[in-house]
N, C-alpha and C positions, 0 to 999 in steps of 0.2 A: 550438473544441477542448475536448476533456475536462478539467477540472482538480479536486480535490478542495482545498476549505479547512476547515483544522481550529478549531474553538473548543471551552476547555474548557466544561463546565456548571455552574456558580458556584451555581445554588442551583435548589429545586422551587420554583414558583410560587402563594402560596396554601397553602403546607403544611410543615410543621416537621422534614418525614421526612429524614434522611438519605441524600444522593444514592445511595450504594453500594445501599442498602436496595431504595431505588426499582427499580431495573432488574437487582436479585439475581433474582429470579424472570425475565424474558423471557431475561437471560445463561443460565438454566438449562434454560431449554425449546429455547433457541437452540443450545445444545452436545449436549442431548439431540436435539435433530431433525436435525442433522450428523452424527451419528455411527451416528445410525439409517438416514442415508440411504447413508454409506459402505458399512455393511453390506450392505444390501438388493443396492448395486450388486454389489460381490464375488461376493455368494451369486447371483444373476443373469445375471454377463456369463459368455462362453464358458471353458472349460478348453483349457489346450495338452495336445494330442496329437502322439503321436509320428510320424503324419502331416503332420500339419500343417505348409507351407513359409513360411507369413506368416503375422502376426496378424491373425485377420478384424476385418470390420469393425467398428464401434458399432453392434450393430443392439437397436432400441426396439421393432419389432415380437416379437419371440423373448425377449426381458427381460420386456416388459411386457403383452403380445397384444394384440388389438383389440379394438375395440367398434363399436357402432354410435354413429355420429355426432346429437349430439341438438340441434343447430341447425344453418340455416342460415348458411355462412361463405364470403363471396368471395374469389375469389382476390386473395393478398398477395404480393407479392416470388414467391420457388420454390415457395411454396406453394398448391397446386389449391384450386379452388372446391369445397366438399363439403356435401350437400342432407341432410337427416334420414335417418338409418339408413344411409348410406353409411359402408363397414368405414372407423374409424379407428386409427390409431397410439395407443398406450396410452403413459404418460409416468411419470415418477415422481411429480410429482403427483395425479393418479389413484392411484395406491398408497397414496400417502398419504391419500387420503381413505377410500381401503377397508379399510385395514390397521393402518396406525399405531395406536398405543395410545395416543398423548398428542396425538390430532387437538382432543377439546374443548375443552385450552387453550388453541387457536388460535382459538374465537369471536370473532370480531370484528376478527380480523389474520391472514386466512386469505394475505394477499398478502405475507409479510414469511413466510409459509413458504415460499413460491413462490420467493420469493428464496433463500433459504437454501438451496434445493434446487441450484434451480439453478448458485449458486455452487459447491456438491460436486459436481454431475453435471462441470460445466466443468472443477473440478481433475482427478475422475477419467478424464475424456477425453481430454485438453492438458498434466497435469502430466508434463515430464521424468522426476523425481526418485519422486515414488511414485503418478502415474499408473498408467492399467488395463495400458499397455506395460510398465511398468517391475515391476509387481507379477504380473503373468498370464503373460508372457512370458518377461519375463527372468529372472524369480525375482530381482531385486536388490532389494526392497524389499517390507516390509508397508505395506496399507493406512493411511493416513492414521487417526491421531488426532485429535479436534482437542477442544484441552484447554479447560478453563474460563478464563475467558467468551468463549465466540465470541460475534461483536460480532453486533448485534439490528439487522438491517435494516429502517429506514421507508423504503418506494418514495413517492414523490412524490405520482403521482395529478395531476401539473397543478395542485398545490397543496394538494388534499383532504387526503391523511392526513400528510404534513408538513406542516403551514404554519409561515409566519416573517412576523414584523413587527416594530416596534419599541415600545416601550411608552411613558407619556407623561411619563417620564424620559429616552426616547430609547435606550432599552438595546435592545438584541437580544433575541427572544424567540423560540423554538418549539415546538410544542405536535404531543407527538409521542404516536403510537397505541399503546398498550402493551397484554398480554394483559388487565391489569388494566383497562383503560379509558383513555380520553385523559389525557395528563401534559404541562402547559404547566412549561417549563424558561429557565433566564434566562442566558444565555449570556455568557462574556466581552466586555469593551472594555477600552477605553484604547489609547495609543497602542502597545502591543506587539501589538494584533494590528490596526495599520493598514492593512495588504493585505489581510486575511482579509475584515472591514468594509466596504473598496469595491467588491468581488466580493459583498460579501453586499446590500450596498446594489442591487449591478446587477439581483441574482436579485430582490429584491422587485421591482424594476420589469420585468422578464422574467420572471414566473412558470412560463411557458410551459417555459423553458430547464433548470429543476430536474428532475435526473434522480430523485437517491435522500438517503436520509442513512441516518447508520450510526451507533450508540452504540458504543463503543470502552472502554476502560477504559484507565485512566491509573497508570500504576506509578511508585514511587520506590523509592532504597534510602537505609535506614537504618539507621545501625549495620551495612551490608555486606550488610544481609537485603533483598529485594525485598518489597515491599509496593504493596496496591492501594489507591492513595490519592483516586482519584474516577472522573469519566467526561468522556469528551469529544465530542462530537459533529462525525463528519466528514458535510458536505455536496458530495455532487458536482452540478456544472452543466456545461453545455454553452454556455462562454463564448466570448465572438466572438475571432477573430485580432488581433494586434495591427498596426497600420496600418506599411507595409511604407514606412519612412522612403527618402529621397533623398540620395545625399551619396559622403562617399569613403570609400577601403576600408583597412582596418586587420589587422598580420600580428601573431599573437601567440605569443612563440616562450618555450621550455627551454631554458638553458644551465646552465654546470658553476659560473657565478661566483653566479648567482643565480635563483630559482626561475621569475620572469616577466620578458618584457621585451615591452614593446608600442608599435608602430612605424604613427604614424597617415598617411598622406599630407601632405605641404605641413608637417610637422614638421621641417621641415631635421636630420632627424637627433636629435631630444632627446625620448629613449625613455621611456614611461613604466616604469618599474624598478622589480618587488615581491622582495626579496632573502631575506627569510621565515627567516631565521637561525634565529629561534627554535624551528622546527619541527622543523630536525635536531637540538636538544636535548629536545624530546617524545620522538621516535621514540627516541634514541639511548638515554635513561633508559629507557624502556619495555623496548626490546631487554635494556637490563644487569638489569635486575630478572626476566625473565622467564628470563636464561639463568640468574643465579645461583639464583635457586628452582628451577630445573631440575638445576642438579646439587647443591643441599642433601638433595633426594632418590633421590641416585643410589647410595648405597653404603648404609653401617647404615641406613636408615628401613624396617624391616622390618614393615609395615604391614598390618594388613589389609583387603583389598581395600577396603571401606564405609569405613576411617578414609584411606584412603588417597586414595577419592573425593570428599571431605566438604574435605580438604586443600585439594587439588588442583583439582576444581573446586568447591570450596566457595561462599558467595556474599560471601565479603571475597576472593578472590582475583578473582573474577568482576567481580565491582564495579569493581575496580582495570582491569580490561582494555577493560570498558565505558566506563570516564571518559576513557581513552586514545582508542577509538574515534569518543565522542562528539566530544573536543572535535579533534579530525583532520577530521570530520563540519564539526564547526561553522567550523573554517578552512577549509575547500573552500567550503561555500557565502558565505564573507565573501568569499572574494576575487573568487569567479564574479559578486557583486553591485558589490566595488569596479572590476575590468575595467569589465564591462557601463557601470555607471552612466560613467564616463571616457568612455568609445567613445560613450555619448548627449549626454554633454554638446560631446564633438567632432564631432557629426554623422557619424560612422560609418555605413553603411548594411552593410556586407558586412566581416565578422573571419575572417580566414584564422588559422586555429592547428594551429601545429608545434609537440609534442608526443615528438620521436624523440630527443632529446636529456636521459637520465635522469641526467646524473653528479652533478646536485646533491644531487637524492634520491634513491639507488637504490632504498631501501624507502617508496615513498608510491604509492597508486591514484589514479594517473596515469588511469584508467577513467574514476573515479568523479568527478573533476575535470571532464574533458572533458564527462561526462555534465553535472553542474552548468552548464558554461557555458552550451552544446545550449541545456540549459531557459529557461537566463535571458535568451540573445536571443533565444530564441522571445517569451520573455512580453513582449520590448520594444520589437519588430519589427525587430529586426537580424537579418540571413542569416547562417548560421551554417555555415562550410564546413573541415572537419576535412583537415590533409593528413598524410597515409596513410604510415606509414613501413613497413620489414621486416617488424616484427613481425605489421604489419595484414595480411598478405601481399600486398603489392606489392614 
């Protein structure tokens, strides 16, 4: 299965630069070559006409034209075998090599444009929200922005232009391909990122299984302001399943007196009970502070529009609704780890969870729960079987 682990990057290797510093420059050519490529595609793909009964297809031949084929390629998966000078499908790649303005940046990490590309061609394909459907067609939406720093993708290579190992302090190290040249970086430990570590541990002895990694940028706020306060390095792998345990099966239910109750086999009855009291007073303060700031602005606050924005969603308001979010975030995933870990130590093989029963918390994402659990007996080899209420429509 696909999984992505995050470590921050604690320091450059060999060098006194300041991490932001470091990867200022490829975050710059990385937001510049995404928004170059959004472009290109807009200006490229078809126009609605008032003919027109459906949205045509994606087509790459009419975007991009052909050429002739300048090696030999056997056939892969859908795609034909094609011999030298045989008409090829033209790509946004190929554009980019002919057209673009900022291609000489890319010396030496021509494949972490390819990604880049990529990533935008697949938003503007596939996205919902402001996909080529949603922007050509519907008119509901402009093209995609994508703001500074879009994150710097290293593809793998089977190890070549990421590599990872550990140093002879035993730290974590990776030595990642940057426009500038190779940059060896020293990655988090200790025990807070103990899962991250034995996944990282696997991939060094799996090299094979390393897909990509990605440099990310790391925010905080202070004083209410968002700030960019370093980088962090996500690695995705393609890590094995977890081994599909033996045992008995456990129902895990919603009621009105308390948040979880979990019911194992051969329990005669003595449930395990998470009551979460504390969370209807998060939600409930949260709710009274956002309605009374709602109506402090309802009468005299004669604003204009910029002071009224700057209020309103200012970044001390913003702050406050994120620390809400976060820590709602951070009790979903504690409990989906305290359930899980329980059910493993009972030998649970198969968690039946009912979910139809909201009176304890009518305002919580009851989704976003469900989802958490999903993940966390996936990762521990417990089956994981959802029952479906009204809403789900059944």
């Amino acid at each position: 299965m696909i999984r992505v682990i995050t470590l921050p990057i604690r320091e450059i290797v060999d060098s006194d630069a300041r991490i932001i510093d470091t990867f200022r420059n490829a975050w710059n050519l990385s937001t510049a070559l995404a928004n170059w490529a959004q472009l290109e595609l807009i200006c490229r793909d078809v126009r609605r006409e008032p003919a027109m009964e459906a949205m045509p297809k994606y087509d790459r031949s009419a975007m991009f034209g052909t050429h002739p084929a300048r090696f030999n390629r056997a056939a892969k998966g859908d795609k034909v075998a094609t011999k030298v000078g045989d008409p090829k499908v033209g790509d946004l790649y190929g554009l980019f090599n002919r057209e673009c303005g900022i291609r000489g940046e890319f010396t030496g990490c021509a494949a972490s444009a390819r990604d880049i590309l990529t990533a935008v061609e697949k938003t503007w394909t596939g996205h919902k929200d402001f996909g080529r459907f949603a922007v050509l067609w519907k008119g509901s939406a402009s093209g995609a922005t994508y703001r500074w720093p879009y994150p710097w993708p290293v593809p793998s290579e089977k190890g070549w232009t990421l590599r990872l190992w550990r140093n002879e302090e035993g730290r974590p190290v990776a030595s990642l391909l940057l426009p500038g040249g190779r940059v060896a970086v020293r990655l988090g430990d200790g025990a807070n990122y103990k899962r991250q570590l034995k996944r990282f541990d696997w991939l060094l002895a799996n090299i094979d299984k390393l897909k990509q990694g990605k440099v990310t940028a790391r925010y905080d706020f202070i004083n209410g302001k968002r700030k960019l306060m370093g980088a962090d390095l996500r690695i995705v792998g393609d890590f094995p399943n977890a081994e599909k345990i033996e045992g008995v099966d456990a129902i895990l239910t919603t009621g009105k007196e308390s948040l979880l109750s979990l019911v194992v086999d051969g329990d005669d009855g003595n449930p395990f009970v998470y009551n979460a009291d504390h969370l209807k007073g998060i939600i409930h303060c949260h709710d009274r502070w956002r309605h009374r700031f709602a109506r402090d602005l309802k009468f005299e606050k004669r604003w204009p529009a910029e002071k009224r924005r700057r209020t309103v969603y200012g970044a001390t308001a913003q702050a406050r609704i994120d620390r809400c979010i976060n820590r709602l975030d951070s009790e979903r995933k504690q409990m989906a780890a305290m359930v899980v870990g329980y059910c493993r130590r009972k030998g649970v093989a198969k968690l039946y969870y009912d979910d139809r029963e909201h009176g304890f918390l009518p305002r919580f994402d009851w989704t976003a729960l469900r989802t958490a659990l999903s993940c966390k007996c996936e990762s521990e080899g417990i089956e994981f079987q959802h029952i479906a209420g009204v809403e789900d429509g059944e």
